[in-house]
N, C-alpha and C positions, 0 to 999 in steps of 0.2 A: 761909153757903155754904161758906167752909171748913171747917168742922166736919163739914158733911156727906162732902162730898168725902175728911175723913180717914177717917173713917167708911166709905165705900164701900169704900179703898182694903184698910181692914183685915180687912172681910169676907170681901173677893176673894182676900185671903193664905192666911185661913183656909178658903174651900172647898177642896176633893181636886178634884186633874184627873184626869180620866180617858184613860185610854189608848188612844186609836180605834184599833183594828183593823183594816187594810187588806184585804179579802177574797181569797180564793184559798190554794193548798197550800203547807205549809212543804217544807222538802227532805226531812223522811223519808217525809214521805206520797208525794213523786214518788216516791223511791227502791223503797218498798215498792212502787206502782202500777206504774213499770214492772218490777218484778220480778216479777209476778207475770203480768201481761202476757208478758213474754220464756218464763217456764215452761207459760202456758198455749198458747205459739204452738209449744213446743218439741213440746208433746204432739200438737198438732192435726198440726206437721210428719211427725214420727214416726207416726203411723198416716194420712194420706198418702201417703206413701214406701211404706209396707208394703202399702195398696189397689189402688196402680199396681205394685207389685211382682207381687202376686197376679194384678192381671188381666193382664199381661204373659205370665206363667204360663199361666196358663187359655190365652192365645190361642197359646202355643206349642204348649200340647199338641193344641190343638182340630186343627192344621193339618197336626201325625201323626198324628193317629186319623185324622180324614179321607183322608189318600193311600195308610193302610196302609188303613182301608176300600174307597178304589178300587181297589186291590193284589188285596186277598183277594176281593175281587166277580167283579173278570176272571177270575181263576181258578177260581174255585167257578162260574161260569156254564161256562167251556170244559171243566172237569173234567166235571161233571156232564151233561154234554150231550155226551159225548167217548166212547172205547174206547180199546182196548191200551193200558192204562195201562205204564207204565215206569218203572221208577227201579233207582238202584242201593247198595245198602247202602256207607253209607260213604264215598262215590264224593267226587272234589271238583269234575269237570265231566263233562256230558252224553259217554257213550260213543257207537259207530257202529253199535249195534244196537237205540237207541233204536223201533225201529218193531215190538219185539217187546214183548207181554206180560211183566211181571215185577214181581215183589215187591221190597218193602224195607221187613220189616216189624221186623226188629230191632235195626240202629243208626239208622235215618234215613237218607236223600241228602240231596246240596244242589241235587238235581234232579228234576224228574218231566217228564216228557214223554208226551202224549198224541193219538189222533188224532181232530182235531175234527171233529163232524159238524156240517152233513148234506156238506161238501164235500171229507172226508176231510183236512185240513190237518192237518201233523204238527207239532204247537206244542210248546212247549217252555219251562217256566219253569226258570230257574237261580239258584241265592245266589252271587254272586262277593262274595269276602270281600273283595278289590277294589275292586272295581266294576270291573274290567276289559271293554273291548269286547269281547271275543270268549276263549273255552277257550284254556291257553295261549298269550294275546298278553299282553305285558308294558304295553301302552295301555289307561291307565286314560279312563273319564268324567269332562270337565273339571269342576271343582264338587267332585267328591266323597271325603270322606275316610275310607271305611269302607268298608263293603260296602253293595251293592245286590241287589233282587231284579231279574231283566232274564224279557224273553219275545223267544223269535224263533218265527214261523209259518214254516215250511218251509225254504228256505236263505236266506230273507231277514237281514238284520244284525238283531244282538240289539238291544235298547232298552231303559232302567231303568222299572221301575216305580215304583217308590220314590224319593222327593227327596232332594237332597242335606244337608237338616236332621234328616235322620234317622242316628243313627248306631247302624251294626250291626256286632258282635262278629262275628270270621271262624265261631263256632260261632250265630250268632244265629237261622237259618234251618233246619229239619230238613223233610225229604218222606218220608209214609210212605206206602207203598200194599199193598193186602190183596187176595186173589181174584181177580188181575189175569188168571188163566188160566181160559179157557172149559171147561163140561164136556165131560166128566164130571171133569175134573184136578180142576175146583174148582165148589162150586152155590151160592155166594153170589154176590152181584151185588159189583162190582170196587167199592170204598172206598179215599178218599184222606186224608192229614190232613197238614194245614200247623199248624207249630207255629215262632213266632218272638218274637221279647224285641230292644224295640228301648228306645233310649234319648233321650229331648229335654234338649238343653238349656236350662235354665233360669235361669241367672246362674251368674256367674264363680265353676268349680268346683262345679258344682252342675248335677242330671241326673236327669230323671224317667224310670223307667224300666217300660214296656206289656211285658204278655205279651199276646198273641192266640191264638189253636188252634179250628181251624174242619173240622168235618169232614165231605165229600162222598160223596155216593151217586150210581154210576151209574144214571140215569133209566130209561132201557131194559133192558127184560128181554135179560139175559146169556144167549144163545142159542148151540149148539155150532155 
């Protein structure tokens, strides 16, 4: 029995042990896994940022083109449906002979004024580079820090067409009008054309900028 016993013990000496392996990652494989992690959340961030950036965009500009569309709709139905067109070359607010036919066909107004039918109303769109309530009054429309387009129907108070997110250059509005004289002075039917360049902003320092130019015909034959 001893012999055996030495025997075993000297077999046991000489097999190899082996090194069990406890399962799971050493530290570079973390380091590497979350590194690679951290760069792929960096990129997913990064165009994130940039999809809400865009659609932010998009809905700023959606909500100018929409009010300068309600803008130029009012007008192009009263123009077009209107007489004695008016305007004055130049001008920077509606003058007191506004109810007479005339042209302003070669620098632009910042006014046109018409008489609407069928109830004769003498409307009146204006650009205040402003946005001032009224022709020479120093009160502006609370909100706004540019200029506005405004309409007054007959001595009623002017009112903006245009919202306060809109921002317009003191030059950013021009009225022109064509044929505005009955024959035989003139045989074309009376023509009007709105031409304006506004700006949205779109982030800090940053401004997208619309041209529009829309031009009306009067509907009714131009009769002396």
């Amino acid at each position: 029995m001893p012999r055996i016993k030495r025997f075993r013990s000297l077999f046991v000496s000489f097999v190899p042990i082996r090194t069990i392996r406890a399962g799971g990652f050493t530290l570079v494989e973390m380091l590497v896994a979350v590194g690679l992690f951290i760069i792929v959340m960096l990129v997913a961030m990064g165009s994130l940022i940039a999809v809400v950036g865009a659609d932010r965009r998009a809905q700023s500009i959606e909500v100018v083109v929409n009010n300068l569309d309600f803008a130029l709709d009012d007008m192009s139905r009263t123009i077009r449906t209107g007489d004695n067109y008016h305007c004055t070359n130049g001008s920077s607010a509606p003058d007191a002979s506004i109810s007479l036919p005339q042209d302003c066909s070669t620098t632009g107004s910042s006014y046109i004024a018409v008489q609407a039918l069928p109830h004769g109303d003498e409307t009146t769109y204006w650009f205040s580079s402003t946005c001032a309530t009224a022709p020479g009054s120093s009160v502006n429309f609370p909100g706004y820090n540019s200029g506005c387009i405004e309409k007054q129907v007959n001595i009623d108070a002017w009112n903006p067409l245009t919202s306060p997110e809109i921002l317009m250059q003191p030059t950013a509005v021009k009225f022109y009008a064509v044929d505005t004289q009955r024959p035989p002075a003139e045989i074309g039917e009376p023509k009007a054309v709105v031409v304006l360049t506004a700006e949205v902003p779109t982030g800090v320092g940053q401004a997208t900028t619309i041209h529009l130019q829309t031009t009306m015909t009067q509907r009714f034959y131009n009769s002396p």
